[in-house]
C-alpha positions in Angstrom: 53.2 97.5 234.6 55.7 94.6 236.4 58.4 95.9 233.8 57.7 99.3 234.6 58.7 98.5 237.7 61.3 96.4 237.7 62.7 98.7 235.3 62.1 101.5 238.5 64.2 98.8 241.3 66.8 98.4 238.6 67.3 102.2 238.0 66.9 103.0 242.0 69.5 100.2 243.0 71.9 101.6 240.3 71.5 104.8 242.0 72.0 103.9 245.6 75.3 101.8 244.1 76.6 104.7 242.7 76.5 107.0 245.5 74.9 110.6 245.2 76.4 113.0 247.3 73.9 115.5 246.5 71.2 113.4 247.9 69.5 115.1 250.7 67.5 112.6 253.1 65.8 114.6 255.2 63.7 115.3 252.0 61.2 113.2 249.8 59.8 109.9 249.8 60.7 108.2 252.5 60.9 105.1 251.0 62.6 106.0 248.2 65.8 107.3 250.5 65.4 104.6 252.9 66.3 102.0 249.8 68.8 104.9 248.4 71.1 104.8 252.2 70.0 100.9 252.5 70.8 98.7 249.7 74.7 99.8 250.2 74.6 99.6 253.8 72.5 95.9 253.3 75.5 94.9 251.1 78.1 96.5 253.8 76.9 94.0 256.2 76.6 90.9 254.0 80.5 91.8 252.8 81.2 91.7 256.9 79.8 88.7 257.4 81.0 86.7 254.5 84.6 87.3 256.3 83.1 84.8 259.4 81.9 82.5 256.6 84.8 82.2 254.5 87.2 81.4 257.6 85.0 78.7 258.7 84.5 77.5 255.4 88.4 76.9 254.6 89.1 76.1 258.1 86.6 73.5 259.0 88.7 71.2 256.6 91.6 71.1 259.4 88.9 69.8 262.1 86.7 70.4 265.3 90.0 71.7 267.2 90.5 74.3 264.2 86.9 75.2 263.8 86.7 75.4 267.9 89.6 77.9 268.3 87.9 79.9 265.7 84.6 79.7 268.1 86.4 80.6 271.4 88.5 83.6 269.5 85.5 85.2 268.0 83.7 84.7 271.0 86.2 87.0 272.8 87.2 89.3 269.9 83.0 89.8 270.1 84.1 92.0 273.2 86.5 94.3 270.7 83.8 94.2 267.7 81.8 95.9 271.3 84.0 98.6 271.6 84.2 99.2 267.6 80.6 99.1 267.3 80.1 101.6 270.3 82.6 103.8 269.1 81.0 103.5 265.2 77.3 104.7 267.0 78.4 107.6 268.7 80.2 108.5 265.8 77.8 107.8 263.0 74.9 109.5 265.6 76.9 112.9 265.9 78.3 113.0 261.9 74.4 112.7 260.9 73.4 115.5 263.9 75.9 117.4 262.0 75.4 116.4 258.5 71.4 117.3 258.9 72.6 120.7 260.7 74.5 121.2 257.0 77.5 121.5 259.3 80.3 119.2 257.3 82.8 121.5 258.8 82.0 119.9 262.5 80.9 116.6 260.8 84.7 115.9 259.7 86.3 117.3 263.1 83.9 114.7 264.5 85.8 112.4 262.3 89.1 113.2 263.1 88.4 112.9 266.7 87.4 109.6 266.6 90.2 108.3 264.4 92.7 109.2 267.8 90.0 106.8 269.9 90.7 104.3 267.4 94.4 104.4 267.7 94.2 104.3 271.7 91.5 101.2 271.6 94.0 99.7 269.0 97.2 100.0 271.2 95.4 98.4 274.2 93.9 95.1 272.2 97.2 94.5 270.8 99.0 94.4 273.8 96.9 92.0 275.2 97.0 89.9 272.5 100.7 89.6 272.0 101.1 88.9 275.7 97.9 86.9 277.1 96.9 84.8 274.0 97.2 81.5 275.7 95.8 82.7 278.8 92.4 83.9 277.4 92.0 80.7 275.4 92.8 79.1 278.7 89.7 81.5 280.5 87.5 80.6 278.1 87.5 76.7 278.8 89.3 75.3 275.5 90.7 72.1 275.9 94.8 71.4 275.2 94.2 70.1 271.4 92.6 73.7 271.2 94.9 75.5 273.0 98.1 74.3 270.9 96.3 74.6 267.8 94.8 77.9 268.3 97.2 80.3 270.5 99.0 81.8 267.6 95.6 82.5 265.7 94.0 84.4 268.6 97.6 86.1 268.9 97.4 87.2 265.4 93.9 88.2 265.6 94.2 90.3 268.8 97.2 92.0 267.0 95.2 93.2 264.1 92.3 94.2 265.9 93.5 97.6 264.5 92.2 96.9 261.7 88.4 95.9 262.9 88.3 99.4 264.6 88.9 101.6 261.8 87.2 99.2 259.4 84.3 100.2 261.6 85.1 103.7 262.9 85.6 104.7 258.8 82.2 103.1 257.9 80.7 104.5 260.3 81.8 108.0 259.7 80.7 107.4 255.6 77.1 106.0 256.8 76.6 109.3 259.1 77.4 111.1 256.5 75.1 109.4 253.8 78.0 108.1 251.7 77.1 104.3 252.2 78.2 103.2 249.2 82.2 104.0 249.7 81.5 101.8 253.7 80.5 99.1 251.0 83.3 99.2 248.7 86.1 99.0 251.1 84.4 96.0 252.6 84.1 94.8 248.7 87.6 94.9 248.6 88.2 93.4 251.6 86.4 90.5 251.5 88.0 90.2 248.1 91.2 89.8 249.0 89.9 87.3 252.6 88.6 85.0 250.0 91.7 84.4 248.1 93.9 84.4 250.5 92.2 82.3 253.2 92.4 78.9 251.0 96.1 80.2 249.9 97.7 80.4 253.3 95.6 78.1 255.3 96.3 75.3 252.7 99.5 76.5 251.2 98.7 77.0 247.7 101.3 78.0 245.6 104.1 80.0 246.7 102.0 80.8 249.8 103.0 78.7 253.3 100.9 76.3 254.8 99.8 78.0 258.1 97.1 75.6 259.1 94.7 78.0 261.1 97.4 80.5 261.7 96.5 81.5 258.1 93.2 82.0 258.1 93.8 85.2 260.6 96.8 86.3 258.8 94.5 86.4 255.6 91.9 88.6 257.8 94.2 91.0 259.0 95.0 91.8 255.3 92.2 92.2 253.7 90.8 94.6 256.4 93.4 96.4 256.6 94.0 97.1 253.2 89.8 97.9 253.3 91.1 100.9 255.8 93.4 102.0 253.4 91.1 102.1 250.9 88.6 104.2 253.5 91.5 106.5 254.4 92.1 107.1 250.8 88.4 108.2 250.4 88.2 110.1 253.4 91.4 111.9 253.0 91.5 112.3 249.7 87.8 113.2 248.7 85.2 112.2 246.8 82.4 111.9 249.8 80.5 114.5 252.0 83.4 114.5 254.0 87.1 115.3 253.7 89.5 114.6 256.5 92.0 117.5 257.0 94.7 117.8 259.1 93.5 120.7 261.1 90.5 117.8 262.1 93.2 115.7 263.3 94.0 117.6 266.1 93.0 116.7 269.5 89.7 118.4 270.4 89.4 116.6 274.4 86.1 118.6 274.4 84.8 116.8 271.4 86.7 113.3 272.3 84.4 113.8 275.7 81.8 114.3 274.2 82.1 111.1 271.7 83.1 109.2 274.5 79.6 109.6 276.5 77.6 108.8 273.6 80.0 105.8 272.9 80.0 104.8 275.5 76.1 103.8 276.2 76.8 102.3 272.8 79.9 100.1 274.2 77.7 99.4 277.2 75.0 97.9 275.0 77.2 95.5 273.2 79.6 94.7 275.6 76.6 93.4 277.7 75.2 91.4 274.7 78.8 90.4 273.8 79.8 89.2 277.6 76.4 87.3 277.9 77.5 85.6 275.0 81.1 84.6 276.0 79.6 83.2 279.2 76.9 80.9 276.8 79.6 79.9 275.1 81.7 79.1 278.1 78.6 76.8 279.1 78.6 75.4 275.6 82.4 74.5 275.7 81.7 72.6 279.0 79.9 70.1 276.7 83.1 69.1 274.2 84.3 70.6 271.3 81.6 69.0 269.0 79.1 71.2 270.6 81.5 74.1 270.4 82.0 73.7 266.7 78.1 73.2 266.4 77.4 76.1 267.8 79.7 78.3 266.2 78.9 77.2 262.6 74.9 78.0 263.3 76.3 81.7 264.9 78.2 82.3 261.6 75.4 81.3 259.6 73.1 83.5 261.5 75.1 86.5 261.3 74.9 86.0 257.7 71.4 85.5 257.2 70.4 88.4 259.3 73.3 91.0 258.5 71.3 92.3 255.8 68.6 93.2 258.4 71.4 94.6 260.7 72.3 96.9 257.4 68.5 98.0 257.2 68.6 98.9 260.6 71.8 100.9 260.2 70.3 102.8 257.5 67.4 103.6 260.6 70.7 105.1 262.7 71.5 107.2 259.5 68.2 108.7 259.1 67.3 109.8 262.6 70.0 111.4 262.9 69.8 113.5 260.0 66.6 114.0 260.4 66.7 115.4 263.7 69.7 117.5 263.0 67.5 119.0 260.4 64.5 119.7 263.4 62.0 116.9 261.9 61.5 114.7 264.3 58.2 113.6 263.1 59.7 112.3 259.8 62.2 110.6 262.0 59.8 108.2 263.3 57.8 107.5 259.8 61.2 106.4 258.9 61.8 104.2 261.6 58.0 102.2 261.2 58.9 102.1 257.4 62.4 100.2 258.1 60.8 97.9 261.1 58.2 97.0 258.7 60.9 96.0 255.7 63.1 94.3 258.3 60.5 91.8 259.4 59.2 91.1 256.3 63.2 89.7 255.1 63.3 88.5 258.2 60.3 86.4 257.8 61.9 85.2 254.6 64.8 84.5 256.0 63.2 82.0 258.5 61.2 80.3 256.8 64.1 79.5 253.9 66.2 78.8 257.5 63.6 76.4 258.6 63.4 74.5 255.1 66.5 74.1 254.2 68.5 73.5 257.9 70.5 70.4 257.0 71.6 71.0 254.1 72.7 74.8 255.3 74.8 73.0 258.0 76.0 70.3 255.5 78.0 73.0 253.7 80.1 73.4 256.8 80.9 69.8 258.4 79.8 66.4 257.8 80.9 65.4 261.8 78.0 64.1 263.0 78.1 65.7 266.3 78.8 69.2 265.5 76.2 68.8 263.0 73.2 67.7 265.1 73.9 71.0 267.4 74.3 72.9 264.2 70.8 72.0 262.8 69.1 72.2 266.5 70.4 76.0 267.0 69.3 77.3 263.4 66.0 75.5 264.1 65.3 77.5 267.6 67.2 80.7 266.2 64.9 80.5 263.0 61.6 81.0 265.4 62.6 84.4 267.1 64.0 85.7 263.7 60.7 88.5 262.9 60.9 89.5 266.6 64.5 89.9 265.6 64.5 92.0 262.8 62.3 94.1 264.1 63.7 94.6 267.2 67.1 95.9 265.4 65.1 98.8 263.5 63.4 99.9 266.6 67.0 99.8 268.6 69.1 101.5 265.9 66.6 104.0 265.9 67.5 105.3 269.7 71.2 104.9 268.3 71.2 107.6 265.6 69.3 109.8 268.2 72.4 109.7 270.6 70.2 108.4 272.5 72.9 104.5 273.2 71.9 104.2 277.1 68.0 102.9 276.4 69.3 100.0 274.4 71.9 99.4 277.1 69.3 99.0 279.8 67.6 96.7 277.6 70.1 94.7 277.1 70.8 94.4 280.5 67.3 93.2 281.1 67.0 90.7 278.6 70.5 89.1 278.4 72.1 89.0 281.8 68.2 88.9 284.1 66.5 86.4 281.4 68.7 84.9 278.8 72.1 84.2 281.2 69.9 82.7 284.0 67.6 80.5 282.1 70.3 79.2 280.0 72.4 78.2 282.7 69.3 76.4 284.3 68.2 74.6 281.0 71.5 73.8 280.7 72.8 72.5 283.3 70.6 72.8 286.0 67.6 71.2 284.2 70.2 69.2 282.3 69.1 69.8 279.0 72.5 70.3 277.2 73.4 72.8 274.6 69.6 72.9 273.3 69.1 74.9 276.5 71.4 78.0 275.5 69.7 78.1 271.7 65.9 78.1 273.4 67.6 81.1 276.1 68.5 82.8 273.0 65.8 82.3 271.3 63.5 83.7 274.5 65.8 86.7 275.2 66.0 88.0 271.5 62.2 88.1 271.3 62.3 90.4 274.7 64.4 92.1 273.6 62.0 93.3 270.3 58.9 93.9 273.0 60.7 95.7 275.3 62.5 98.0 272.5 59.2 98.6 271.2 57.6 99.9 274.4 60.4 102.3 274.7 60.0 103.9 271.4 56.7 104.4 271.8 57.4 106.9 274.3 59.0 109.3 272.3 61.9 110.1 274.8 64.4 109.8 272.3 63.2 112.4 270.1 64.5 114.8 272.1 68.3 113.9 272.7 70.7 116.1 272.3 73.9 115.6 270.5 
């Protein structure tokens, strides 16, 4: 019986891998199409996050300063991944509407629509990067040793934040459609080409220039973008539920309008989460760059742990949508219990494996006794809130594939700017309890943030959103 069914995951995780895009998934066991759209878009995730890993990895061999300006400038690039990410639900919500309407025809003009908001988000970040680099490392309280060592990385990184929008905006646009596994390749390749170039450039191996830190977002900007080109290939070209034509290229200001509003709920909702934490970090950089440096190698190794929950959850997005396009709404929430249920039991996992194994985790990334100490305090506290977590991101998701982007911005609202902001600030500083005050703010506000989601869904509102 046990190799019966390993035999069964082996044969269903080949199949989700390959990509079916005959699959129907407003149809059948639930769980069986859940794991189909998930175990790409789990992979998808873990691929993002290994490009945070890698580039502390390699970099924290030039020092705190080099591992801090990595902090600060993903700290504020978090405010662009906001704008990405709202632009990727209100695009992913209204190709599923359409994809469960059998509608591909709308699905791709969808598409094509929000390629042009990519281009003007695109034009906007870069322009503020080329000119106001050492001026927003300057706002976000980095010392001079960071300043000098880091302007031209956050330069760079503002630059090619081109490429994190349609990185995002293309994924999205294959998960509404139910093609998860080409989202999962292009990050594949990606990460790929982030991994051997990183060490190359950073280090100057080779025939490759020794950038220092420089490097390290020079090797990003590359292996994303050639990760778009490998989704524009797919999207234009075929090969997925939907093809990109010309005639979807042009501009539809109805349509754009109307991907605006949902975006924007969804831009709402992280740019809240994504300020709240710029402002902890702010009160984190007040304490040195030791704590700075702490902090940010416990973030990265968070997003890692849980980004394979965040994948599950997208696969939630996915599946609402689709199956409300198709009219069942009651199939919608199954699916959504099924995914919360999955996401808290890795979750779980994930903590406990967190809690047992915190030093050495940490030890991978820097033997500075300082910046280690933080490190291991911040997994610790993060590692209690993770089931609330996980499920949490199912339940939230779920209002995110019904259009319905404004509910999790309220939420958000509620738990990071009227609970978490406040009480960190007083644990902090006012209390006097250093850094360890922000982790136990987190810790409290992510927890919330799972009750109050939970409360909401249970009404049912968001079955009936229109898209």
């Amino acid at each position: 019986m046990t190799t019966l069914k390993m035999k069964n995951a082996w044969q269903l995780f080949k199949e989700a891998m390959k990509g079916d895009t005959e699959i129907n998934y407003t149809e059948g066991s639930i769980g069986r199409v859940t794991l189909l759209l998930a175990i790409p878009m789990i992979l998808e995730m873990s691929m993002e996050s290994v490009f945070a890993i890698v580039d502390i990895f390699f970099v924290a061999g030039l020092g705190t300063e080099a591992v801090a300006t990595v902090g600060l400038t993903e700290a504020m690039i978090t405010l662009l991944y906001a704008v990405a990410i709202g632009l990727s639900m209100g695009t992913t919500a209204m190709v599923a509407r359409r994809i469960g309407e059998k509608n591909r025809g709308a699905a791709s003009l969808a598409a094509g629509q929000a390629i042009w908001l990519g281009v003007f988000v695109s034009i906007i970040v870069a322009v503020i990067g080329m000119f106001f680099a050492r001026d927003l490392l300057m706002l976000m309280g980095a010392d001079a040793a960071v300043i000098d060592t880091g302007e031209v990385y956050t330069r760079i990184m503002f630059m090619g934040g081109f490429s994190i929008v349609f990185l995002f905006l293309i994924n999205s646009i294959f998960r509404g459609a139910g093609d998860a596994n080409l989202a999962m390749r292009a990050l594949m390749l990606a990460n790929a080409i982030n991994i051997f170039l990183d060490p190359a450039l950073i280090y100057g191996w080779g025939p490759f220039p020794a950038m220092g830190v420089a490097g390290a977002a020079v090797a990003t900007n590359i292996g994303r973008t050639i990760g778009v080109l490998y989704g524009l290939y797919y999207l234009c070209g075929g090969g997925g539920r939907i093809r990109l034509h010309l005639r979807d290229m042009g501009l539809k200001l109805g349509l754009i309008w109307a991907l605006l509003r949902i975006s924007a709920g969804g831009i709402a909702q992280f740019f809240v989460a994504t300020a709240s934490w710029v402002f902890l970090m702010q009160i984190v950089a007040g304490f040195g760059s030791a704590a700075v440096a702490g902090y940010t190698i416990a973030v990265r190794i968070v997003m890692f742990s849980i980004l394979p929950a965040w994948g599950l959850s997208n696969a939630s997005a996915t599946l609402v949508g689709q199956n409300l396009g198709a009219g069942l709404k009651d199939r919608a929430e199954r699916t959504v219990w099924h995914i919360a249920r999955y996401n808290s039991c890795y979750m779980g996992i994930a903590a406990l494996l967190m809690l047992l194994f915190t030093r050495p985790i940490a030890e991978f990334f820097t033997d500075e006794p300082e910046a280690l100490g933080y490190a291991i305090q911040c997994l610790r506290i993060f590692a209690y809130g993770y089931v609330f977590w996980g499920f949490g991101m199912a339940i939230i998701q779920a209002f995110n594939g019904a259009g319905d982007t404004m509910t999790p911005t309220w939420i958000n609202v509620f738990c990071f700017w009227v609970v978490q902001v406040p009480l960190a600030y007083v644990l902090a500083l006012t209390l006097g309890i250093g850094p360890v005050g922000v982790f136990w703010a987190v810790f409290v506000s992510d927890a919330l943030t799972g009750i109050v989601g939970l409360a909401f869904f249970m009404r049912g509102n968001w079955k009936e959103r229109e898209v």
